[in-house]
Residue, then its C-alpha position, 0 to 999 in steps of 0.5 A: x329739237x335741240x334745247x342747252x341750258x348754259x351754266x355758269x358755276x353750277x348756275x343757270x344762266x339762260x337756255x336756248x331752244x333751236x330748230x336749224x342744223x347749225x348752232x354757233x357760239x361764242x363771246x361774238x354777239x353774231x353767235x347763236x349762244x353768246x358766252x361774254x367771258x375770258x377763255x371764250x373765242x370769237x368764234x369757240x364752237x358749234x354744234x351741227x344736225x349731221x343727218x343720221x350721227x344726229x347732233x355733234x360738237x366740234x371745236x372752231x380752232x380755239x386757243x382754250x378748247x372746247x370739251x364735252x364730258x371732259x373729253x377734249x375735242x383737239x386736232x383740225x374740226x375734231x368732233x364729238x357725236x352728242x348725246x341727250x344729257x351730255x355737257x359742253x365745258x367752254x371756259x366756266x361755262x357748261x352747256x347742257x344738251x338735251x335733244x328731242 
């Protein structure tokens, strides 16, 4: 199971309970997490089940990008594996990642 709290300036904003290998997000309202801002792309991430590394994030060719714990994740599908308790940085926005 995978569980993000979305904050916005050190708020909490709403938290997302998932049980499927894929999770999209973006300011596009098809998006499993819809982030409505500037600096948000259509299509800005997602986090993917990839069976023994776990859960990673990558960055959908955004113009803003995409970090976790202030790591940017650059290049061609760059990804990053996650962990319990890392953060995402879209934007304002700060996904929190809890896995279970």
């Amino acid at each position: 199971m995978l569980k993000i709290n979305v904050l916005h300036e050190n708020r909490l904003v709403d938290t997302y309970k998932f049980d499927k290998p894929e999770v999209f997000i973006g300011h596009a309202p098809e998006n499993d997490i819809m982030l409505d801002a500037l600096g948000v792309a259509k299509e800005h991430a997602q986090i993917e089940f990839i069976g023994g590394n776990g859960w990673v994030a990558s960055d959908r060719e955004s113009r803003t990008g995409t970090c976790v714990n202030g790591n940017i994740l650059t290049g061609f599908r760059a990804r990053y594996v996650l962990r319990d308790g890392d953060v995402i940085q879209i934007g304002k926005f700060n996904l929190e990642v809890h896995i279970s």
